[in-house]
C-alpha positions in Angstrom: 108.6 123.9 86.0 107.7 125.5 82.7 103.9 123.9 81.4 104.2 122.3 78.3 100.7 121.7 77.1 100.0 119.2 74.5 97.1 118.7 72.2 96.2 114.8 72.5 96.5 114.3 76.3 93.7 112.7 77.2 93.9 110.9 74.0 96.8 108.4 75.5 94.3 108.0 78.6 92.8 105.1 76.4 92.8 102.3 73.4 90.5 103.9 72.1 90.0 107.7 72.2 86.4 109.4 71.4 84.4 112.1 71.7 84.8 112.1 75.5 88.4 112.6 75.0 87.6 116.3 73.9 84.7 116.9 76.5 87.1 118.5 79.2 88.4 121.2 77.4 84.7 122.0 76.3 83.7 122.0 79.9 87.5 123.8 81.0 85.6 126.8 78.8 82.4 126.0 79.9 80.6 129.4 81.7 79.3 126.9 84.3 82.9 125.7 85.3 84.0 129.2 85.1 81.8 130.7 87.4 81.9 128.3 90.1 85.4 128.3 90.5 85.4 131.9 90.7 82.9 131.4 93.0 84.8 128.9 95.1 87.9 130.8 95.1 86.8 133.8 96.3 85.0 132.4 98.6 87.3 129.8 100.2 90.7 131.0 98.8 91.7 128.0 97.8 92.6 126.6 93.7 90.4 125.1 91.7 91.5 123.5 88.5 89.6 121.1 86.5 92.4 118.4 85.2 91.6 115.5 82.4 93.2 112.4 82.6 96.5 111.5 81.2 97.8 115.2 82.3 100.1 115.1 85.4 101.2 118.8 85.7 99.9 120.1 88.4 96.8 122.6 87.0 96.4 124.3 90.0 99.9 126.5 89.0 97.8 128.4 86.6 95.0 129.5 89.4 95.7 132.9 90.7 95.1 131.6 93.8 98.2 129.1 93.9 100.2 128.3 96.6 103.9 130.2 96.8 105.6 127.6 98.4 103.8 125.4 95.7 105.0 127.7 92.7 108.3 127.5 94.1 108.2 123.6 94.3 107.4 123.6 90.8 110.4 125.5 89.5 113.1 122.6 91.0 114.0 119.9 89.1 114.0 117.4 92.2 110.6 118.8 93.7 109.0 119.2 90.2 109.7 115.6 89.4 108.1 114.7 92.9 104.6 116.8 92.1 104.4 114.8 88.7 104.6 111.6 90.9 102.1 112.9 93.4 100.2 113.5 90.4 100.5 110.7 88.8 99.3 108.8 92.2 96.3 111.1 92.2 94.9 110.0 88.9 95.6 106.4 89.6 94.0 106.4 93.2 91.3 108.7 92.5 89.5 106.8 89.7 86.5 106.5 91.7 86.3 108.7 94.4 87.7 111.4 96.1 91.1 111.0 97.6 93.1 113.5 99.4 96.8 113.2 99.7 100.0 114.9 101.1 103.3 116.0 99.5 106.8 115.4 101.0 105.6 118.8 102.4 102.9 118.0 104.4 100.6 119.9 101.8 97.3 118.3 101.4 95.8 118.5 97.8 92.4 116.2 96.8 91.5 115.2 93.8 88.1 114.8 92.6 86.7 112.1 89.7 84.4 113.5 86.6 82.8 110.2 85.3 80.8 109.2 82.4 79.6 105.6 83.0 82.3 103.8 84.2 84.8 106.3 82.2 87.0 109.1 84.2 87.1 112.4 82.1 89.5 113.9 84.7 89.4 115.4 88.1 88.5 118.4 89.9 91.4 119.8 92.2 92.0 121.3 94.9 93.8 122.0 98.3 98.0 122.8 99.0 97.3 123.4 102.3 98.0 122.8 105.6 96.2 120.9 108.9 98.1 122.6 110.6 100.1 125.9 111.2 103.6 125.7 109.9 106.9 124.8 112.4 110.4 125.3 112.1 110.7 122.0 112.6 108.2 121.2 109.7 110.7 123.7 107.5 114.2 122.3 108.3 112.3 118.4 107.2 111.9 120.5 103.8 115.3 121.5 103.5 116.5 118.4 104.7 114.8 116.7 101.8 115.7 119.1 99.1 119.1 119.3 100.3 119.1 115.1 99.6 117.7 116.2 96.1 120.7 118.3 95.5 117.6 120.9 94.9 119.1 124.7 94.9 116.2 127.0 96.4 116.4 130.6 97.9 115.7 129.5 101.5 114.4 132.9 102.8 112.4 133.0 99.0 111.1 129.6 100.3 110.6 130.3 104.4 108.0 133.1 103.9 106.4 131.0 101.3 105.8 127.8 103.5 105.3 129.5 107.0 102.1 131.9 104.6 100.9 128.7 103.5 96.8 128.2 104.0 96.6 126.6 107.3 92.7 124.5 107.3 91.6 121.9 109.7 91.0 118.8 108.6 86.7 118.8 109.5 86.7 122.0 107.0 88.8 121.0 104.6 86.7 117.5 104.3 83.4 119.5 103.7 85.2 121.5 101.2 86.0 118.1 99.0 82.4 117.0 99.6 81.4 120.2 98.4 83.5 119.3 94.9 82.2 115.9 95.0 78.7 117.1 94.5 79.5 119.7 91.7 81.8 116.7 90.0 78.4 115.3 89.9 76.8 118.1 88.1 79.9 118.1 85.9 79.0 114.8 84.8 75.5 114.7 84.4 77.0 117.7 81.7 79.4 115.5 80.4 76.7 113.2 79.4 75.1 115.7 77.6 78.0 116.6 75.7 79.0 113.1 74.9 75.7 112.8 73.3 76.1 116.1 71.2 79.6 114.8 70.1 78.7 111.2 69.2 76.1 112.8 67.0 78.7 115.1 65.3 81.7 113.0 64.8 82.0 111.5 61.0 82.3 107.4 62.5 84.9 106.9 60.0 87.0 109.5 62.1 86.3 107.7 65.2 86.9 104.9 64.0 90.4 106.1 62.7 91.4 107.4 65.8 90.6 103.9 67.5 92.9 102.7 64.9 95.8 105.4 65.5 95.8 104.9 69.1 96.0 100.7 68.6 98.7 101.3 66.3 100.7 104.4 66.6 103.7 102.4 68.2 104.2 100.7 65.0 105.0 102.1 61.4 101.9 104.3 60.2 100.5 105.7 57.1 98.0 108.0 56.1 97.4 105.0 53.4 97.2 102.7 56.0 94.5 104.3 58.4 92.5 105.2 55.1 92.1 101.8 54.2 91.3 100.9 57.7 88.1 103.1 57.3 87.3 102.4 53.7 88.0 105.7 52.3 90.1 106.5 49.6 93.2 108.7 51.0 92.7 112.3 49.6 88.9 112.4 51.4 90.2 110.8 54.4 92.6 113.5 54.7 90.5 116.1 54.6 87.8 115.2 56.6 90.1 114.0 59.5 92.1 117.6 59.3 88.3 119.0 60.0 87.8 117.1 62.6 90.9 117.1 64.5 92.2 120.5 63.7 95.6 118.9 62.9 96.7 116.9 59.8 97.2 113.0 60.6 101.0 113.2 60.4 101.2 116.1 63.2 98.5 114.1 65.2 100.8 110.9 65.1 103.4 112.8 66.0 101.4 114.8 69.4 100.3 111.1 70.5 104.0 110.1 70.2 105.5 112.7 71.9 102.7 111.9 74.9 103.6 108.6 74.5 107.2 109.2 75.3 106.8 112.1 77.8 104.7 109.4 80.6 107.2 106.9 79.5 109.7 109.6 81.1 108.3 110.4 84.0 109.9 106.8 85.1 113.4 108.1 85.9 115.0 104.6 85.1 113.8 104.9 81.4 116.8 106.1 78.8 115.2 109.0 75.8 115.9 106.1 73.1 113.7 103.6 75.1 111.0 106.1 75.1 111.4 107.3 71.6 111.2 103.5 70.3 109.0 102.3 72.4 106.1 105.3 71.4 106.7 104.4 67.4 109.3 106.5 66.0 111.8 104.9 63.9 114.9 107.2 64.2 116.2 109.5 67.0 117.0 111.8 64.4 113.4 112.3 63.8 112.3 111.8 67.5 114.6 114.8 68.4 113.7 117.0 65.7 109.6 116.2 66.4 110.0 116.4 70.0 111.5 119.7 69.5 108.8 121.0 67.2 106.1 120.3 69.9 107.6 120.0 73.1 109.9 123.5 72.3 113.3 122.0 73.6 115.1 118.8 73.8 113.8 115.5 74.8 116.7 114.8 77.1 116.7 118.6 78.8 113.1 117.8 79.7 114.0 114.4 80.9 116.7 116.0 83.4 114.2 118.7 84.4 112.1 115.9 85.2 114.4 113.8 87.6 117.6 116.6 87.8 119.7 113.9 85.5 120.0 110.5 85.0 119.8 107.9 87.1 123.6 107.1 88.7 124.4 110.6 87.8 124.7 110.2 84.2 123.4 113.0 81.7 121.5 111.3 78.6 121.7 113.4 75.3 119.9 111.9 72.7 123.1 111.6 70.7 124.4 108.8 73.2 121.2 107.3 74.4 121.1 104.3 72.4 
């Protein structure tokens, strides 16, 4: 499945975004974050991707050392939909500690927690790989389930990915994840430091709107609105939020919404119109034309990427999804 990155993830994480919802990003650039996972790469062959929270694509798809089979997984419809739940899982069962888990695959991938006080920034991940070496019998259980998906895959394509997947017993693999735990550790006591920077930085006013945004984004909005919430006349406002965000508050509203509405989507039972009124906006006209603008194609196409159509069969096109 085709990444769609969006600027205000991690914003939708909370009530009440901050400066720590910017910190992973910083620390996704950071040279100390860069050259250990070179470092553990290289040296274990394994992904390394350093996810914040509120983003359930799978970041290991952008290492260079991904998994085939996995890269393949992630181009179906059916099996795409099933890593964004295995995802999803992760962030929710990983708030605290390390957690390892397996795909309908048997693939094992761990997710690590960044903290800051009691807050999770994001995890470290890792893994897609196997305890041990791939069967034929472990194959046809794949096929099997992504025949029931009504998935279409190139089984040879497929075959040579799953039986070159990276077979690691489970004693290693463990020791590996410690290993992660500890540097999560490091990435936090960095977090701190950034949190501190930022907190400094940030105009309060414009911490203080985007408190306000967040609390109220599913309602009707304006600029005036949030100005007067922070005591400052509209034109400064503005300007100084534009500075601080890098986006203009009407395209900010409009990146939380579409967040809003793309979790709301990863339920399968929930109709595009549900979504679209249920994250603030007032009109499907204006749902569809925004979520084009950011998300670069329709809100129902990525809705039946997501779960290969509707439930019961049906196609939803925003048209008819009221």
């Amino acid at each position: 499945m085709q990444a769609t990155h969006f600027p205000l993830l991690a914003a939708t994480a909370s009530s009440h975004p901050s400066a720590e919802t910017r910190i992973v990003p910083q620390l996704q650039r950071s040279q100390i974050f860069r050259d250990y996972q070179q470092a553990f790469e290289t040296s274990t062959g394994l992904p390394l991707a350093l996810r914040a929270t509120g983003t359930f694509q799978s970041p290991l798809q952008a290492s260079k050392r991904v998994n085939s089979f996995c890269a393949l997984m992630a181009s179906g419809n059916a099996s795409c939909a099933a890593c964004l739940r295995l995802q999803q899982r992760m962030e929710a069962e990983a708030a605290t500690e390390p957690k390892t888990f397996q795909c309908f695959a048997g693939l094992s991938e761990s997710a690590i927690p960044v903290r800051v006080g009691e807050n999770t920034l994001g995890h470290l991940q890792t893994g897609q790989v196997l305890h041990t070496a791939p069967t034929k019998a472990g194959f046809k259980a794949v096929l099997r389930q992504l025949e029931a998906w009504g998935s279409k895959v190139d089984r040879r394509r497929l075959e040579t990915a799953f039986f070159q997947t990276r077979v690691i017993a489970k004693k290693q693999y463990s020791a590996v994840v410690r290993l992660l735990g500890v540097f999560a550790q490091h990435l936090s006591a960095v977090s701190n430091q950034v949190l501190v920077i930022e907190s400094n930085d940030e105009v309060p006013a414009v911490a203080k709107a985007r408190a306000f945004i967040a609390t109220n984004h599913r309602e009707e909005l304006s600029l005036v609105q949030v100005a007067q919430a922070v005591n400052m006349s509209s034109y400064y406002f503005c300007k100084i939020f534009r500075k601080a965000t890098g986006l203009t508050f009407t395209d900010y509203v409009a990146h939380l919404r579409i967040e809003s509405v793309r979790q709301l989507l990863l339920n399968p039972h929930t109709r595009v119109s549900e979504a679209a009124y249920a994250a603030g906006f007032q009109s499907l006209s204006q749902f569809n034309r925004t979520f084009r603008r950011i998300a670069g194609e329709a809100p129902s196409v990525y809705r039946d990427r997501l779960h290969g159509g509707a439930p019961g069969g049906q196609h939803l096109s925003l048209a008819h999804a009221a």
